[in-house]
C-alpha positions in Angstrom: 3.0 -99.6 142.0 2.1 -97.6 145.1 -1.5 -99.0 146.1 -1.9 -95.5 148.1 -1.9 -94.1 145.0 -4.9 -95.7 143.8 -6.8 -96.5 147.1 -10.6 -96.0 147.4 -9.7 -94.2 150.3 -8.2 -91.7 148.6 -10.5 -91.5 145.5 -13.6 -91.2 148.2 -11.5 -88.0 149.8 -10.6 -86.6 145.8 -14.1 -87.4 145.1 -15.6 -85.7 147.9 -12.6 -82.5 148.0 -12.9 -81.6 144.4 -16.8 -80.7 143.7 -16.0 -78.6 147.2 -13.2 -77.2 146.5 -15.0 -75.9 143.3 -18.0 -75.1 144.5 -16.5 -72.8 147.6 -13.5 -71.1 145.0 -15.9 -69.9 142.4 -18.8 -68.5 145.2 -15.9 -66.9 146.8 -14.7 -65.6 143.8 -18.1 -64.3 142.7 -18.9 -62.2 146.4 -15.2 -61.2 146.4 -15.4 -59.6 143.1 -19.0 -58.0 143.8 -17.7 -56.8 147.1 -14.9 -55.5 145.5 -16.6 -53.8 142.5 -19.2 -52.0 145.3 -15.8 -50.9 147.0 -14.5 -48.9 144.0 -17.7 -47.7 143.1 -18.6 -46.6 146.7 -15.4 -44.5 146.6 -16.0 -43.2 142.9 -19.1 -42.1 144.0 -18.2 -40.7 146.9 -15.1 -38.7 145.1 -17.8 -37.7 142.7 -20.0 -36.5 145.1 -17.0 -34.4 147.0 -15.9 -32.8 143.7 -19.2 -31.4 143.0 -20.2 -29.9 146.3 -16.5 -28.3 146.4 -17.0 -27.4 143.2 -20.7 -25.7 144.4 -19.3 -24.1 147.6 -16.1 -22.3 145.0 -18.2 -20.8 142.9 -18.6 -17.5 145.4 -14.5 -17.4 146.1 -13.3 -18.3 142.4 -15.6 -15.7 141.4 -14.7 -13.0 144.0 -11.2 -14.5 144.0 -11.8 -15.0 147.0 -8.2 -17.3 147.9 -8.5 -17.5 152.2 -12.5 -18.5 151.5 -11.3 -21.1 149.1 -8.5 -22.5 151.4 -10.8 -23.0 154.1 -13.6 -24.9 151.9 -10.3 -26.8 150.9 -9.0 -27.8 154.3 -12.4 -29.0 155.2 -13.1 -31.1 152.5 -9.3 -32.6 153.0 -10.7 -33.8 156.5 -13.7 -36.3 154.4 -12.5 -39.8 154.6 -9.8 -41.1 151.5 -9.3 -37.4 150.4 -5.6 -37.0 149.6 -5.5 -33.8 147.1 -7.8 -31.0 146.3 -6.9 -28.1 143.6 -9.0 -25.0 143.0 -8.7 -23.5 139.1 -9.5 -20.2 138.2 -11.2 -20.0 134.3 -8.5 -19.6 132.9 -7.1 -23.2 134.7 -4.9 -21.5 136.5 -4.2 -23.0 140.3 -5.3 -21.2 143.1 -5.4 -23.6 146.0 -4.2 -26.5 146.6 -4.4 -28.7 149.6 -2.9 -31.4 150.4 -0.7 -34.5 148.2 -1.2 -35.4 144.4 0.4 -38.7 143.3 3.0 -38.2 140.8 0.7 -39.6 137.7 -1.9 -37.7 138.9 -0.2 -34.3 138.9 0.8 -34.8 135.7 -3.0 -35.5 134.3 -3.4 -32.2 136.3 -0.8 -30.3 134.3 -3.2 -31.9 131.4 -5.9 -30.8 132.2 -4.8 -27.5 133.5 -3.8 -27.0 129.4 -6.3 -29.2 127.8 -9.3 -27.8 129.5 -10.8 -24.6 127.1 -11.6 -21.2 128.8 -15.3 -21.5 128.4 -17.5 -24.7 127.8 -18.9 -24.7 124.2 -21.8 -23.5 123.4 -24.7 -26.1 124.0 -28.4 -25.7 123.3 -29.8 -27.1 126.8 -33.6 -26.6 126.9 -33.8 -26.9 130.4 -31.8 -26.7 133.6 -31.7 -30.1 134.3 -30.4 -30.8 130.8 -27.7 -28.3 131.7 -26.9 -30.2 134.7 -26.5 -33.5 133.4 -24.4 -31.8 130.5 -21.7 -30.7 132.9 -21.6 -34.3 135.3 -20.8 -35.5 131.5 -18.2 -33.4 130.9 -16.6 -34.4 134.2 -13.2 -36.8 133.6 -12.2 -39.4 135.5 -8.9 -41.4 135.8 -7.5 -44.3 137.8 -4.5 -45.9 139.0 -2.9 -48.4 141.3 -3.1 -45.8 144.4 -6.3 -43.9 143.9 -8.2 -41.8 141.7 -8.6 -38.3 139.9 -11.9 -36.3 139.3 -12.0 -33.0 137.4 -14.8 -31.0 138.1 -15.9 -27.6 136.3 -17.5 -25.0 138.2 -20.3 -23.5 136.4 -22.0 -20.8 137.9 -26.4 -21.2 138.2 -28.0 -19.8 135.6 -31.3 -18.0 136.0 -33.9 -17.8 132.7 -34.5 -14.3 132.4 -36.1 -14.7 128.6 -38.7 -17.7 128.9 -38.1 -17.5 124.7 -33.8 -17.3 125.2 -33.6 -21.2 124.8 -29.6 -21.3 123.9 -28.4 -19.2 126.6 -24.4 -19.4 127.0 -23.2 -21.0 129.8 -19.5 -19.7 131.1 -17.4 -21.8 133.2 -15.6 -20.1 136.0 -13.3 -22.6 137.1 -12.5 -25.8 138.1 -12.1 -28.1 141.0 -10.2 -31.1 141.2 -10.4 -33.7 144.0 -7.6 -37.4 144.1 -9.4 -40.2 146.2 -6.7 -42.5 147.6 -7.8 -46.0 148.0 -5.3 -47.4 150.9 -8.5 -48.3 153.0 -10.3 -49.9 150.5 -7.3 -52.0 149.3 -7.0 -53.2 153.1 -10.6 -54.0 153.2 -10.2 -55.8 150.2 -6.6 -57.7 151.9 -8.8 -57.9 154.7 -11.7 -60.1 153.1 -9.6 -62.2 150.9 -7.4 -63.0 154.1 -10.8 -63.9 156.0 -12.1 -65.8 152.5 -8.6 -67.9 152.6 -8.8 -68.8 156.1 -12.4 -69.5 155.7 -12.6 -72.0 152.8 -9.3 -74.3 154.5 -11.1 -74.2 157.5 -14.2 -75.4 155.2 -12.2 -77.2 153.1 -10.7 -79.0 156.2 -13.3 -79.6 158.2 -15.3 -81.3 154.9 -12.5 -83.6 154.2 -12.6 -84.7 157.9 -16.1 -85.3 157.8 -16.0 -87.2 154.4 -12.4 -89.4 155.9 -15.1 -90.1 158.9 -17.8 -91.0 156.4 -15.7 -93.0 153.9 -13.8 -95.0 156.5 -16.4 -97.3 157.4 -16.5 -98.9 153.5 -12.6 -98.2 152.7 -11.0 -99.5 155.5 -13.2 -103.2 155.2 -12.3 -102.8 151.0 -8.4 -102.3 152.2 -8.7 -105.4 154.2 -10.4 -107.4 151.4 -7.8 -106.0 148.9 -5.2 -107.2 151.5 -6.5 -110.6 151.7 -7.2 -111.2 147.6 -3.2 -110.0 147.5 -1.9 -112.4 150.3 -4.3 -115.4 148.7 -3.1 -114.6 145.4 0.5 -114.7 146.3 -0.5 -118.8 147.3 -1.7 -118.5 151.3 -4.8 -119.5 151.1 -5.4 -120.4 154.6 -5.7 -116.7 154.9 -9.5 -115.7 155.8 -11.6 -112.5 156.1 -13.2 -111.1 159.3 -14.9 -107.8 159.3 -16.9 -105.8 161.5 -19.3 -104.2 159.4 -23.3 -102.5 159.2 -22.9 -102.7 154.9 -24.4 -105.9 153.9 -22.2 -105.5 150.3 -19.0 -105.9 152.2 -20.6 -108.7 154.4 -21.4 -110.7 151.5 -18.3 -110.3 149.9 -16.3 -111.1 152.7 -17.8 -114.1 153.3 -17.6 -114.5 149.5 -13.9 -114.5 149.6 -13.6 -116.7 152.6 -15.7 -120.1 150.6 -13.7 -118.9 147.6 -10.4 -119.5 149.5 -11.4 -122.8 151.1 -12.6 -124.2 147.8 -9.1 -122.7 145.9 -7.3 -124.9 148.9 -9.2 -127.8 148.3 -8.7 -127.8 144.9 -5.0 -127.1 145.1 -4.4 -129.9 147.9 -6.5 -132.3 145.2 -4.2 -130.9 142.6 -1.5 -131.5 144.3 -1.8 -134.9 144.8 -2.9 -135.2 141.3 0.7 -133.1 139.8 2.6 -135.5 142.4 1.5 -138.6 140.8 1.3 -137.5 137.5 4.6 -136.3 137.9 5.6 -139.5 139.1 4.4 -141.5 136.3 5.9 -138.8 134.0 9.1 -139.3 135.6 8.8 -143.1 135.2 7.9 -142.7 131.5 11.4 -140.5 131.0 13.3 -143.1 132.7 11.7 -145.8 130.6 11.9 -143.3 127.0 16.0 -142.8 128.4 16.7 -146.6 128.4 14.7 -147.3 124.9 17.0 -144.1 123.8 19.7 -145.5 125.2 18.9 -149.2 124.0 18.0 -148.0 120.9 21.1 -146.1 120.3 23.1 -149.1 121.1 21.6 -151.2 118.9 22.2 -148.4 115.9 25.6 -148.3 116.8 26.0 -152.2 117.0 23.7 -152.6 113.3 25.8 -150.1 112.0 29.0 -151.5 112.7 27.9 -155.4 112.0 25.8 -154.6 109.3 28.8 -152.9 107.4 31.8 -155.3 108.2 30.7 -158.2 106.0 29.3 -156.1 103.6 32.6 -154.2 103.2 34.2 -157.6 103.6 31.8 -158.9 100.3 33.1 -155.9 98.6 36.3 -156.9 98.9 35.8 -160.3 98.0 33.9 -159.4 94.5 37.1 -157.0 93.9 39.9 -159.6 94.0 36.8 -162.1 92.2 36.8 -159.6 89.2 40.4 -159.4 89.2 41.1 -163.4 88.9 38.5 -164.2 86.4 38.9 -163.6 82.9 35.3 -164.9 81.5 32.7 -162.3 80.1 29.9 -164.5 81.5 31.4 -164.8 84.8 31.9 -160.8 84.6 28.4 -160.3 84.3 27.8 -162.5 86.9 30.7 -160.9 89.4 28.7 -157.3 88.0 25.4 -158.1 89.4 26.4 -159.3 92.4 28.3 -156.6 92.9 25.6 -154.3 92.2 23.1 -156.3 94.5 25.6 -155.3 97.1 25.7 -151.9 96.4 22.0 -151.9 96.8 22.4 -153.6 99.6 25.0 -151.0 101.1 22.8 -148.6 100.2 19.9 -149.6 101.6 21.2 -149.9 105.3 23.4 -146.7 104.8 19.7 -144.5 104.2 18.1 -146.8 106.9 20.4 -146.5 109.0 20.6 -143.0 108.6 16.8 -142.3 109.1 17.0 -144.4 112.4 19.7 -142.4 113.7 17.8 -139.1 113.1 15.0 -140.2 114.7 16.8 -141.7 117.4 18.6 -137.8 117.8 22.0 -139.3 118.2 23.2 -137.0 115.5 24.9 -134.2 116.8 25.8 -131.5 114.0 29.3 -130.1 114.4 28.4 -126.4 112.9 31.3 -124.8 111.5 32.1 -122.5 108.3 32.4 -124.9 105.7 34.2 -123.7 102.2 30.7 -124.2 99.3 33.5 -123.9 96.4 35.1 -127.1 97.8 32.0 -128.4 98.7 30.4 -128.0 95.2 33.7 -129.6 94.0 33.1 -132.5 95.6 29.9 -132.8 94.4 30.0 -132.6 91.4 33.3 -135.2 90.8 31.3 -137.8 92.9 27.9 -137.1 90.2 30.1 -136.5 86.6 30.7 -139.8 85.8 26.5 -140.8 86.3 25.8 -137.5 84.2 27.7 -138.6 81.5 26.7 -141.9 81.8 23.0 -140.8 81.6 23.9 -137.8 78.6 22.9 -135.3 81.2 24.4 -131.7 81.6 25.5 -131.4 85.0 26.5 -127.3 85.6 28.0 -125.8 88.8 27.9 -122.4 88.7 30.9 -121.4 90.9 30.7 -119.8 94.1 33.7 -118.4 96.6 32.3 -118.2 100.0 31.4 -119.7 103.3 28.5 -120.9 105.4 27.8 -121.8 108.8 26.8 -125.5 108.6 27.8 -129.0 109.1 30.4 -129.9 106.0 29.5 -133.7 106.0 25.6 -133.2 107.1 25.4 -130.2 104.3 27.4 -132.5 102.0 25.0 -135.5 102.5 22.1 -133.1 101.6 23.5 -132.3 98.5 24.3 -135.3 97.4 20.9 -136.6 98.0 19.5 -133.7 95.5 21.9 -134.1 93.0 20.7 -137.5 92.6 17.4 -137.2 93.2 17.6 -134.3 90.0 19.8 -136.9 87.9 17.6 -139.7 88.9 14.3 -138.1 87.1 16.1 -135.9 84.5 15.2 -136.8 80.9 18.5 -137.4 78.6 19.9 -134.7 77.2 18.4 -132.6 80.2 20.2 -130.4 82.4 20.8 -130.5 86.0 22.0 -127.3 87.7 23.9 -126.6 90.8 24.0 -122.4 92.1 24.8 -120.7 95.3 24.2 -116.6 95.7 24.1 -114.6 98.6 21.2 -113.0 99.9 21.9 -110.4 102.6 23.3 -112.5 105.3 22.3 -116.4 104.3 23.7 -118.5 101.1 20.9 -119.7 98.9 22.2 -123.6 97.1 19.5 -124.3 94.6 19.9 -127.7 92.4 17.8 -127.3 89.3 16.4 -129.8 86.6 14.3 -129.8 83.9 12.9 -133.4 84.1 9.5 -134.7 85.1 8.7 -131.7 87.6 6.4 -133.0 90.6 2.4 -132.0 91.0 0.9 -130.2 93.8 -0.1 -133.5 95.4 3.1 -135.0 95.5 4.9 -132.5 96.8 3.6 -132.8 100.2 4.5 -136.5 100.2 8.3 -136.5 98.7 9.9 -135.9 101.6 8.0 -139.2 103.1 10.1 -142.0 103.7 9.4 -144.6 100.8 7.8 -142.7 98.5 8.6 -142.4 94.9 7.3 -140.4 91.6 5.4 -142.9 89.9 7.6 -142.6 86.7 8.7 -146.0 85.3 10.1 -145.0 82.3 13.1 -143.1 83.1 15.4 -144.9 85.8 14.9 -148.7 86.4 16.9 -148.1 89.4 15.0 -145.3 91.3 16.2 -146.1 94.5 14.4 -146.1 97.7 12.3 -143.3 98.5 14.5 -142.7 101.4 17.1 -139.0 100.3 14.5 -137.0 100.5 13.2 -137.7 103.8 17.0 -137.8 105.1 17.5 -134.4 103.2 14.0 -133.6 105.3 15.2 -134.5 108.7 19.0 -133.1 108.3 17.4 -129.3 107.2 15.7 -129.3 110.5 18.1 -131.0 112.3 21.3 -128.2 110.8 18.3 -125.4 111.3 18.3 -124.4 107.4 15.5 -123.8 105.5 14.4 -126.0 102.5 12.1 -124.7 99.8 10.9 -126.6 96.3 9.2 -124.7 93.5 8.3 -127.4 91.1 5.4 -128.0 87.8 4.6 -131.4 85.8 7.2 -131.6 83.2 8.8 -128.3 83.4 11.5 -129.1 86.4 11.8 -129.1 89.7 14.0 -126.5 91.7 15.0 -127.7 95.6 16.6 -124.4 97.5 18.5 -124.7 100.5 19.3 -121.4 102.7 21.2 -121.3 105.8 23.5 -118.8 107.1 26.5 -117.2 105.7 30.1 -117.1 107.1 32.7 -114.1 106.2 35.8 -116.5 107.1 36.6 -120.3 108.0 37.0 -121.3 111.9 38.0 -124.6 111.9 38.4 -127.3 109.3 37.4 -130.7 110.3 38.8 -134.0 108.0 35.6 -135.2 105.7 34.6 -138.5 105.7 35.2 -139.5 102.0 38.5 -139.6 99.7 40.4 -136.7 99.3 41.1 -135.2 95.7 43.6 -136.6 93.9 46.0 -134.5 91.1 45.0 -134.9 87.9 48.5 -136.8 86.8 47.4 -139.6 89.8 43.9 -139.8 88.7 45.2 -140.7 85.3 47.5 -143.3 86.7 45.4 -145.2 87.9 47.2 -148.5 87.8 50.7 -147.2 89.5 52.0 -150.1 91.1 51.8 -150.7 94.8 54.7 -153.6 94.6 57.0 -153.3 98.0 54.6 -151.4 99.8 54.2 -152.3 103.1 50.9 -152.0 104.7 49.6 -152.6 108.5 46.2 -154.0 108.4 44.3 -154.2 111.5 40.8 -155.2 112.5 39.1 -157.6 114.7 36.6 -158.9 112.1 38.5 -162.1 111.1 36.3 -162.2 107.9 37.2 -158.4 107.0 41.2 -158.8 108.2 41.3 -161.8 105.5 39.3 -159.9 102.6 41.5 -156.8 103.3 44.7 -158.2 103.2 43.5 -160.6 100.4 42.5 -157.7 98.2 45.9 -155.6 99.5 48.2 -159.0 98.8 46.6 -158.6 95.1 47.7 -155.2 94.8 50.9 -156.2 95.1 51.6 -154.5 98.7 53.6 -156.7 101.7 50.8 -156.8 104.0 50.7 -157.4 108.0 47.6 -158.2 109.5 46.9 -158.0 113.2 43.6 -158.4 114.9 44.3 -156.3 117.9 46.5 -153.8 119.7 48.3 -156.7 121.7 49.5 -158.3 118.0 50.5 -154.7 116.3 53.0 -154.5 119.5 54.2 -158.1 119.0 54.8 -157.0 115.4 56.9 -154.4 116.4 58.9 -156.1 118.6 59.6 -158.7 116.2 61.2 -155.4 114.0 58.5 -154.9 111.6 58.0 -151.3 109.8 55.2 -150.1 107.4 54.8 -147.6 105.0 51.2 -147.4 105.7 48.5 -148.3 108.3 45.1 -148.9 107.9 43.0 -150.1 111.0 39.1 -150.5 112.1 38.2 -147.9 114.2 36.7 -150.2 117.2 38.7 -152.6 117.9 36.6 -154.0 121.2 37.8 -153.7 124.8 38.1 -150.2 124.7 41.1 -149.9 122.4 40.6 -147.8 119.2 42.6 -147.3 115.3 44.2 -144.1 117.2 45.7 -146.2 119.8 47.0 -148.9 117.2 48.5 -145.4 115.6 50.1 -144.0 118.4 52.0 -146.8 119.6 53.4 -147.7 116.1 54.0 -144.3 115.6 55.7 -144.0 119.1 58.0 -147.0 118.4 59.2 -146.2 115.1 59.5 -142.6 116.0 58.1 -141.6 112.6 55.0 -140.0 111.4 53.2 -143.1 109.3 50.4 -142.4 106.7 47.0 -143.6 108.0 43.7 -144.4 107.2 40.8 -145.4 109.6 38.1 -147.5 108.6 34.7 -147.6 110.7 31.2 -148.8 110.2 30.2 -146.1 113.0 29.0 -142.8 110.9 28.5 -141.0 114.1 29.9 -137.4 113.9 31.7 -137.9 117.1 34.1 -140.8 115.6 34.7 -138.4 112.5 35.6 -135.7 115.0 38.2 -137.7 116.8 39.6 -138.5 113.5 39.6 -135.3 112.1 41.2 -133.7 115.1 44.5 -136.3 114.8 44.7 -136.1 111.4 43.5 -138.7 109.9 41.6 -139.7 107.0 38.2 -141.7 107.6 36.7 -143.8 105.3 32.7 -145.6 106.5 32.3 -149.4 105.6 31.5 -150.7 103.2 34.4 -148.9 101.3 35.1 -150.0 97.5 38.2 -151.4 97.1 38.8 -148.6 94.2 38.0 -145.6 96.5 40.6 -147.5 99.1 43.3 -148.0 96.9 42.9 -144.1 95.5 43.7 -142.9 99.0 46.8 -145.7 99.3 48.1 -144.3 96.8 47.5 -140.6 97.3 48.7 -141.1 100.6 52.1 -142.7 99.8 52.4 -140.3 96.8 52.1 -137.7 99.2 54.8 -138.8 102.0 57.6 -139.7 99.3 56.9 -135.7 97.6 57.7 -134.7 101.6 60.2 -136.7 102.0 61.9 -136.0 98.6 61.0 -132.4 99.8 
């Protein structure tokens, strides 16, 4: 912004210029046009006055005809000052001198007149002579123009009242006179005075706005300098301080107004200062301490979740190859519960595990367009089986499309619904899954028509541990735990969660996030892949011959593993680390199949063990990677070499699905 612009200064000069400016203009204007007007009529008047003594001094020659009497009345009234043309007319409007120039409009209102004008004046009853006289000056025309101006003047002989009784005696006119003023002179006059006005009011005008810049530059000069030193102390120097020579006490004041207001502002920001710097300080320490709880904390997650799940999974293999030796009912039931206590079990550190590593923010979502028919596929074959069990509907309405999303995050999230619907659905209810597309987002809503949720509980579901107070539908309502990881994922994948729900007339959980028109990239998801129909009904294919590379560093797993693999009938080699695969292979041994623990300790990983068997047998081997890290990162390292991932604890029927999917699928290529 220019500051000239808007300076005191200059509003003081505007302030003073204007009213002047106004003032002097419109009193000029007024005596300009009043001198002016007093020009035009002095000059009309005085053309009047020449036309009628012409036309006095003519009445002898036009009478007598008299034409070298008339031209010399003629030439002499030429000489009077601004007297361009005069014209003599006989009565019949004939010419018979003329002297000097007409204008060209004006001899053409002559040749008017010349035919316009009658013979004789009419008749008019004048009582007096006086009324006669003022009846011919109104008879008398009058034109102007740009150059001048034209006056036509009858002569009319003086009457004498012979008969004091003859009051309508008949007045004859003679003839006529006519006289053209030019008006050169006056127009220089008026050039002349407006010249002299001009020069007059910027010499006024100047000398005003002089006087006013000397009067005003005593208070805006000091102002300037104060506006100068509130710019340069708000800009931070406020060491800057105001010293003004000045008779106004206002700007004294303020000056030293501004001075105590600068050393208090640098006080305050030297005490600030110090304050920022050590708060900073301890704010920095307090990061530093957060970072190593973070970074503790994230260690310990990833060391729980990986010890936590190895005997677990190992326990789940024991109770498989358990059920399979013992033949009892009673011992069954017994191998049943305890394999349900494990599942609770497993289940229970998967969702705490899970809400530790939310809050912990050591989840990264890998975004990506994820493919909801597939996903809803999934779905639904993971719930069936409970629905049926339960003699609930479960409908998916399908849906071709894609959305921008995790696939295993957004899958989680489902899942957790789904249950949670199942979980308070009355038999012979209905729980519904639907996606549709609004403009440019995917709306996923799971329906139910169970026990619904009230007002006051539906500001608490989504708190971890917290549980409809419903005992008679599901003995085993789980934790209290899905919806608060469905809670923390939404805000954490930056989708939008919404729940319309009443007391016993359902409850309806809608998920919106955005829409994708195509796929980018595919990652592998964590879980088993679907099998054909004609392998999911033969179940019990035979595994006999199969060899199978086992590896892991959990002695405890190792032996449950190839314990429950040996029982399948498979030829199994079990190494606990990278050094004893290699020993294996150069002893000669080949597989058909390796599965290995992700971490194997030092640094060495399931895709090294892969590689280098791989590498040596110069053949692509089927593979599964097991790991008790659910981190996203692991599943992205697996999904970008290809592999399938399974998370401990994995149940020994999932795991032997994918054996044999997997070897299914590399005899069809090799046949192929």
């Amino acid at each position: 912004m220019n500051r000239n612009k808007y300076s005191i200064h200059l509003q003081v000069a505007w302030l003073t210029l204007v009213p002047m400016l106004v003032m002097t203009v419109s009193l000029e204007a007024f005596f300009l046009h009043t001198r002016f007007s007093d020009l035009d009529h002095g000059l009309l008047e005085r053309g009047k006055l020449i036309a009628r003594q012409l036309a006095s001094s003519s009445e002898y020659g036009v009478f007598s005809n008299n034409q070298t009497f008339l031209q010399n009345i003629a030439n002499g009234v030429l000489q009077q000052p601004d007297v361009r043309g005069v014209a003599i007319l006989n009565a019949a409007s004939e010419p018979m001198i003329e002297a000097g120039e007409f204008t060209n409009s004006f001899t053409n209102a002559r040749v008017d007149a010349t035919t316009a004008v009658p013979g004789s004046i009419t008749q008019t009853k004048l009582m007096r002579s006086r009324e006669v006289k003022d009846s011919v000056n109104l008879l008398t025309p009058i034109r102007h123009n740009h150059e001048g101006l034209w006056i036509y003047q009858p002569i009319i002989p003086a009457q004498v009242m012979v008969d004091e009784f003859d009051t309508n005696p008949a007045i004859q006119q003679v003839g006529a006179v006519i006289v053209e003023m030019s008006n050169v002179q006056t127009q220089k006059l008026k050039i002349q005075m407006l010249s002299f006005a001009f020069i007059a009011t910027v010499l006024f005008l100047g000398c005003s706005l002089y006087l006013a810049y000397l009067a005003s530059r005593s208070i805006t000069k000091p102002i300037r300098n104060l506006s100068d030193a509130i710019e340069t102390i708000g800009k931070g120097n406020l060491e800057t301080r105001v010293s003004l020579l000045t008779h106004v006490s206002e700007l004294d004041t303020l000056s030293h107004g501004i001075n105590d207001m600068a050393e208090k502002l640098q006080k305050e920001r030297t005490f600030l200062q110090q304050r920022v710097g050590e708060a900073t300080q301890a704010l920095r320490e307090k990061m530093e301490e957060a970072e190593r709880t973070s970074h503790d904390k994230s260690h310990f997650l990833a060391v729980a979740s990986h010890d936590l799940r190895q005997p677990i999974h190992a326990l789940g293999l024991y109770i498989a190859e358990l059920r399979r030796k013992i033949t009892g009912a009673e011992q069954l039931h017994l191998v049943g519960q305890v394999e349900h206590s494990v599942d609770a079990i497993s289940t229970l550190i998967n969702a705490l595990l899970d809400i530790s590593k939310l809050d912990a923010g050591v989840v990264v979502p890998q975004k990506q367009a994820c493919d909801i028919s597939a996903l809803l596929e999934r779905v639904t074959t993971d719930f069936q089986m409970l629905a049926r069990i339960k003699n609930i509907r479960l409908v998916v309405r399908p849906f071709h499309g894609y959305a921008v999303s995790d696939p295993v995050l957004l899958e989680r999230i489902l899942m957790n619904l789904v249950s949670n619907a199942l979980r308070y659905t009355h038999p012979n209810g209905i729980v519904l899954i639907a996606c549709r597309r609004r403009g440019n987002r995917l709306r996923i809503e799971v329906r139910d028509n169970g026990i619904g949720i009230s007002k006051a509980d539906q500001a608490n579901i989504f708190r971890e541990f917290f549980q409809l107070m419903q005992p008679q539908l599901d003995t085993q309502k789980g934790l209290g735990l899905g919806l608060a990881i469905v809670d923390r994922l939404v805000k954490l994948l930056e989708h939008r969660i919404e729940l319309r729900s009443a007391p016993n007339k359902g409850s309806t959980f809608a998920l919106e996030l955005p829409a994708a028109s195509a796929p980018i990239a595919h990652f592998a998801i964590a879980g088993l892949p679907a099998l054909p129909a004609s392998e999911q009904a033969t179940e019990s294919t035979s595994l006999a011959g199969k060899r199978l590379l086992i590896v892991d560093d959990d002695a405890l797993v190792l032996e449950s593993t190839t314990a429950i693999l040996n029982s399948w009938g498979c030829k199994v080699s079990a190494a606990a680390s990278l050094e004893a695969v290699q020993k294996l292979l150069v002893d000669g041994a080949a597989w058909d199949l390796i599965i290995s623990d992700y971490q194997l300790g030092n640094d060495v990983t399931g895709l090294d063990v892969i590689e280098t068997v791989r590498q040596h047998l110069n053949k692509v081997i089927p593979c599964i990677l097991i790991s008790g890290d659910t981190s996203p990162a692991v599943l992205k390292l697996a999904s970008v070499a290809g592999h399938h991932l399974l998370h401990k604890p994995v149940k020994p029927a999932k795991l032997r699905s994918l054996v044999l999917y997997l070897l299914e699928e590399e005899e069809f290529n090799v046949r192929g």
